[in-house]
C-alpha positions in Angstrom: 26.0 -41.6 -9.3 25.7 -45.2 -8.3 22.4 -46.5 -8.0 20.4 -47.3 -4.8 19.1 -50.6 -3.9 18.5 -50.7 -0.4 16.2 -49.4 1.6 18.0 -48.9 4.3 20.0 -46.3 3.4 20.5 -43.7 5.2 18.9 -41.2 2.7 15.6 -43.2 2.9 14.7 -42.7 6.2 15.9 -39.2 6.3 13.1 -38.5 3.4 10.7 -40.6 4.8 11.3 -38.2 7.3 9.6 -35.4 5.5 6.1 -37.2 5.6 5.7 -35.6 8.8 5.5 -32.3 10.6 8.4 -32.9 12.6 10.7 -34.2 9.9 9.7 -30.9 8.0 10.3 -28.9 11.2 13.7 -30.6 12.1 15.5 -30.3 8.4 14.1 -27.3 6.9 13.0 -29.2 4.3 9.4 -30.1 2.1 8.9 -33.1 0.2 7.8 -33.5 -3.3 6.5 -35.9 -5.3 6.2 -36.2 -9.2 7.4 -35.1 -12.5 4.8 -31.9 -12.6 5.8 -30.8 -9.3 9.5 -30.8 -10.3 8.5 -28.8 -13.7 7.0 -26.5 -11.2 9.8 -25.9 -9.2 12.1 -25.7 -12.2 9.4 -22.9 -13.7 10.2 -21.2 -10.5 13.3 -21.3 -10.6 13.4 -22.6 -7.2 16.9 -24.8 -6.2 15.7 -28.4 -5.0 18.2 -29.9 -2.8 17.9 -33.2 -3.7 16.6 -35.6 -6.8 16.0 -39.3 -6.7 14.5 -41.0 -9.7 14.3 -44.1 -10.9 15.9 -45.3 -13.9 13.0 -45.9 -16.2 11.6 -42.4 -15.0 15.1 -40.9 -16.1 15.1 -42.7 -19.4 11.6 -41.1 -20.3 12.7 -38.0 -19.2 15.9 -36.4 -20.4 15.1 -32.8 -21.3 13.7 -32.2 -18.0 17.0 -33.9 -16.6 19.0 -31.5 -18.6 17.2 -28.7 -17.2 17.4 -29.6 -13.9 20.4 -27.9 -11.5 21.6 -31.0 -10.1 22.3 -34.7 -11.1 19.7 -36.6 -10.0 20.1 -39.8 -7.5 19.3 -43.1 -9.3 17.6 -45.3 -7.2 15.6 -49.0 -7.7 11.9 -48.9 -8.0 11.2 -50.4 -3.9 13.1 -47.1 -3.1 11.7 -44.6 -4.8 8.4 -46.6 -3.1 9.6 -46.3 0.3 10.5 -42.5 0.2 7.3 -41.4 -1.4 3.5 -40.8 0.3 1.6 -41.8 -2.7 0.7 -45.2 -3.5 2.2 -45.6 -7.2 4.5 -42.6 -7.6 5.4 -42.0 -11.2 9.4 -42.5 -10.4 10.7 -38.9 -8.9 10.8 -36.9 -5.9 12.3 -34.0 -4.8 12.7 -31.8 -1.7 13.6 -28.3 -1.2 13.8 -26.0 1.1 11.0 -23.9 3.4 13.0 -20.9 3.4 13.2 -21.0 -0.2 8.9 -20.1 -0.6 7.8 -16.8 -0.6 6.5 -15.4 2.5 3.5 -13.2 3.5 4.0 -10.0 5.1 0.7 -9.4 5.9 -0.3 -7.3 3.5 -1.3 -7.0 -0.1 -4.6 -6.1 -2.2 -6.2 -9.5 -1.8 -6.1 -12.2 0.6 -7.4 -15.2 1.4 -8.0 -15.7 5.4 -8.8 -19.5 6.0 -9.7 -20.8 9.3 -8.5 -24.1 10.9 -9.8 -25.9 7.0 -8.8 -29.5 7.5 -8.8 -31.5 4.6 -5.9 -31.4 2.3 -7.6 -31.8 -0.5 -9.8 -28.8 -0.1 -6.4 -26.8 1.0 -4.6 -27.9 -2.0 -7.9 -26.9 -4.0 -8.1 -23.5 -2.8 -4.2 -22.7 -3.3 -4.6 -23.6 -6.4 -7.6 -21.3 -7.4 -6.6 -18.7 -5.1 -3.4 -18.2 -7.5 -5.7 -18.9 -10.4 -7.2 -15.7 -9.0 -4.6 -13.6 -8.4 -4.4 -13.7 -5.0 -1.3 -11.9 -3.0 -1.3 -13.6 -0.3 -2.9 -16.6 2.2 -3.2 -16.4 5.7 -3.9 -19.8 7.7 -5.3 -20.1 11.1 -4.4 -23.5 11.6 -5.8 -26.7 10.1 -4.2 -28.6 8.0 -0.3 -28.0 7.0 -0.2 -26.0 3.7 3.8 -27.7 2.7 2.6 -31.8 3.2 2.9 -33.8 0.6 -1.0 -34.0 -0.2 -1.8 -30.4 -0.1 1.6 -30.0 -2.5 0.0 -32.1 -4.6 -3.2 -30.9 -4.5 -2.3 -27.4 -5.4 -0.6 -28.6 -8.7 2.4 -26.7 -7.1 0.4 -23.4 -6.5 1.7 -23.6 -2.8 5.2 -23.3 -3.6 3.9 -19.7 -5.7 1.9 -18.3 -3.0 3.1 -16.1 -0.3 1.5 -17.9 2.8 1.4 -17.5 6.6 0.7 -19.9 8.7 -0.5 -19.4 12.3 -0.7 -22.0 15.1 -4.6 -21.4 15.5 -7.5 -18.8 14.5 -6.4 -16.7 17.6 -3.1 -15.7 15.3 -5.4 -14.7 12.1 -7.4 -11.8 14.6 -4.3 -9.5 14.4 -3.9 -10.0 11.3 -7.4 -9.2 10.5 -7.5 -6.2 12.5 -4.5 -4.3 10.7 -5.9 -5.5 7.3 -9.3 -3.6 8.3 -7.5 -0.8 9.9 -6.0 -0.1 6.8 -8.7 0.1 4.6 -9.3 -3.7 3.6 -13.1 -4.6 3.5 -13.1 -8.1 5.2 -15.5 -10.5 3.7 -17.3 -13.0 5.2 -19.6 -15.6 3.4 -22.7 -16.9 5.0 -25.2 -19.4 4.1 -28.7 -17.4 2.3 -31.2 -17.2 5.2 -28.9 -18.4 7.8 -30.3 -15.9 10.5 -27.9 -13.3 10.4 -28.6 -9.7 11.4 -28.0 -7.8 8.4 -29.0 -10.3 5.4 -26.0 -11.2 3.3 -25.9 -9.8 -0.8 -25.0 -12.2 -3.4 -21.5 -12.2 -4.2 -21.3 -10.4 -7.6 -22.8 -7.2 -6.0 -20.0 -6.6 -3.9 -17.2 -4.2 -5.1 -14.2 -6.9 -5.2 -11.9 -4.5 -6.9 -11.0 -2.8 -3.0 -8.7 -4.1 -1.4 -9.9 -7.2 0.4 -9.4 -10.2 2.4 -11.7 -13.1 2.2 -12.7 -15.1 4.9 -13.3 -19.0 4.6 -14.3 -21.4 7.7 -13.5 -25.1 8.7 -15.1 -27.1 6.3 -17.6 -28.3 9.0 -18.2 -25.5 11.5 -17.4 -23.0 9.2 -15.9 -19.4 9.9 -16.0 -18.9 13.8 -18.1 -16.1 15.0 -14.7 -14.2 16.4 -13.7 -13.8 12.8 -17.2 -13.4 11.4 -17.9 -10.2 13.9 -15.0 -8.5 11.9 -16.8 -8.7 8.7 -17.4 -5.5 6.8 -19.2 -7.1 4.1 -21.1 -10.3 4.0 -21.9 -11.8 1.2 -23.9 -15.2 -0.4 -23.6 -17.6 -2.8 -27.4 -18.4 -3.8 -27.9 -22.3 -4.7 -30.8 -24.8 -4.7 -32.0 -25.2 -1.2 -31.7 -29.2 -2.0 -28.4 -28.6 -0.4 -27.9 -26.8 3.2 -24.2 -25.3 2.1 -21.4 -25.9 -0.5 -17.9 -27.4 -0.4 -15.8 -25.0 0.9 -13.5 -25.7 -1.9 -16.5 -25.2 -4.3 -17.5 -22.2 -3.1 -14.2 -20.4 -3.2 -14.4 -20.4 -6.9 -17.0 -18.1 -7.6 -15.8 -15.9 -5.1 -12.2 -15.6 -5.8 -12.5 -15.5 -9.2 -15.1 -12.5 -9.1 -12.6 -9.8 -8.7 -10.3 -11.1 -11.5 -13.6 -11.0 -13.5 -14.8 -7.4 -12.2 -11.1 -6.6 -12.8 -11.8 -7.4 -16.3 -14.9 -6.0 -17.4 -13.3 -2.3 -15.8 -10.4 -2.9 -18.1 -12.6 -3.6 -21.2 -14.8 -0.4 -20.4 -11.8 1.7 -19.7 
C-alpha cells in the first residue's frame, strides 16, 4: 500500500473520529492503540477492520504482521500522531468493530455490577481483574465508557474478553439486579467497617463466594447509591487501618473478586 503522509487524509479524521462517543456511535467502530492491544485482538481471534502502522513499527515487527488478517496501512510518523489519543504511541493502531465483543445477557455465575465509576483508569483496572477473576459478565450503570481508548488501554485488552452491558444510568442496573436476586444470586454490597449500617457488615473472606453472585461497586466518590445498596443480600467489609477513611475502588476490587477464584481453589484441593 502506498504510504500516507498527510494528515488530511480522509482516513485521519475518520479515526480521529473514534476518540469520541459519537464517532464510536456513528461508525460501529472502537479504536485501538498499541502493539499489545493488537496481540490481544489477534489472541481472540477477533477481525480488526483496519491497521495503520508506521514504517519503523512494521520493520520491528514482522511476525506479528504475518499473523495479522489484513495488510496493514503504512503511514508517516505525524500520522500515526494525529490518529492516536496517547501522547507517544508506539507506531500502530487498530479499530474493530462493537458488534464484534461479546455481549452480556444478563446472566451468569458471577458478575460484577458497577455504578456510574468514572475514572478510566479505575474502569480499565477493574476489567482487567474482574477477568483475572473469572468473572462472566459486567454490568455498567453509567460512568465512564467501557470501549474508549483509555479504559481499552487500561484493561490490557481485558474489555474486548468480557461480556459487558452497558446501561445509560444506575436506574438500568435495578432490573437487572432484581432478576439476578430473583433467581438465586446473593447480591453483595461492600461497605466501609463501622459506617453506620443496620446490620454490621462481615469481612469479605467469610462470605460464601462460591454461590452465584453479583458484586456491587459504587462511584468512586459517592460510592454505591442506597437504591442499589437496599438490594443487598450480603454485605461485606474489607478491614484496613483506620489512617484511611475508604480504599480505591480499584484497590478494593481485588481482594474481593479474587476471593471466589481462591475459595474456588481451596474446594478443589479438598475435594
Amino acid at each position: 500500500m502506498e504510504l500516507i503522509t498527510s494528515r488530511r487524509n480522509p482516513l485521519v479524521a475518520r479515526l480521529r473520529a473514534l476518540q469520541q462517543p459519537k464517532g464510536r456511535r456513528d461508525q460501529g467502530l472502537l479504536l485501538l492503540e498499541g502493539t499489545h492491544l493488537l496481540q490481544e485482538v489477534l489472541r481472540l481471534g477477533l477481525q480488526p477492520e483496519c491497521l495503520l502502522a508506521t514504517e519503523a513499527w512494521l520493520a520491528r515487527h514482522g511476525a506479528l504482521v504475518a499473523l495479522a488478517p489484513l495488510p496493514p496501512q503504512p503511514v508517516g510518523e505525524e500520522v500515526l500522531a494525529a490518529v492516536a489519543s496517547t501522547d507517544h504511541p508506539d507506531g500502530v493502531v487498530l479499530t474493530l468493530a462493537a458488534a464484534a465483543l461479546p455481549r452480556a445477557h444478563g446472566g451468569g455465575g458471577f458478575v460484577l455490577a458497577l455504578d456510574q465509576l468514572q475514572d478510566p483508569g479505575n474502569l480499565g483496572t477493574l476489567l482487567r481483574t474482574a477477568l483475572a477473576a473469572g468473572v462472566e459478565e459486567v454490568w455498567l450503570g453509567g460512568g465512564a465508557d467501557p470501549l474508549q481508548p483509555k479504559v481499552l488501554r487500561a484493561s490490557a485488552g481485558a474489555a474486548l474478553a468480557l461480556p459487558l452491558q452497558r446501561e445509560a444510568d444506575r436506574a438500568g442496573l435495578l432490573p437487572l439486579l432484581q432478576g439476578a436476586r430473583a433467581a438465586g444470586h446473593q447480591l453483595v454490597a461492600t461497605l466501609v467497617e463501622g459506617a453506620g449500617a443496620a446490620e454490621a457488615p462481615i469481612p469479605y473472606w467469610q462470605l460464601d463466594w462460591s454461590r452465584p453472585t453479583v458484586l456491587l461497586l459504587g462511584n468512586e466518590g459517592a460510592g454505591l447509591h442506597p437504591e442499589l445498596a437496599a438490594l443487598a443480600s450480603q454485605r461485606v467489609t474489607i478491614p484496613h487501618s483506620r489512617a484511611v477513611e475508604s480504599l480505591n475502588v480499584a484497590v478494593a476490587a481485588g481482594p474481593l473478586l479474587l476471593e471466589r477464584w481462591r475459595q474456588q481453589r481451596q474446594q478443589r484441593q479438598r475435594a
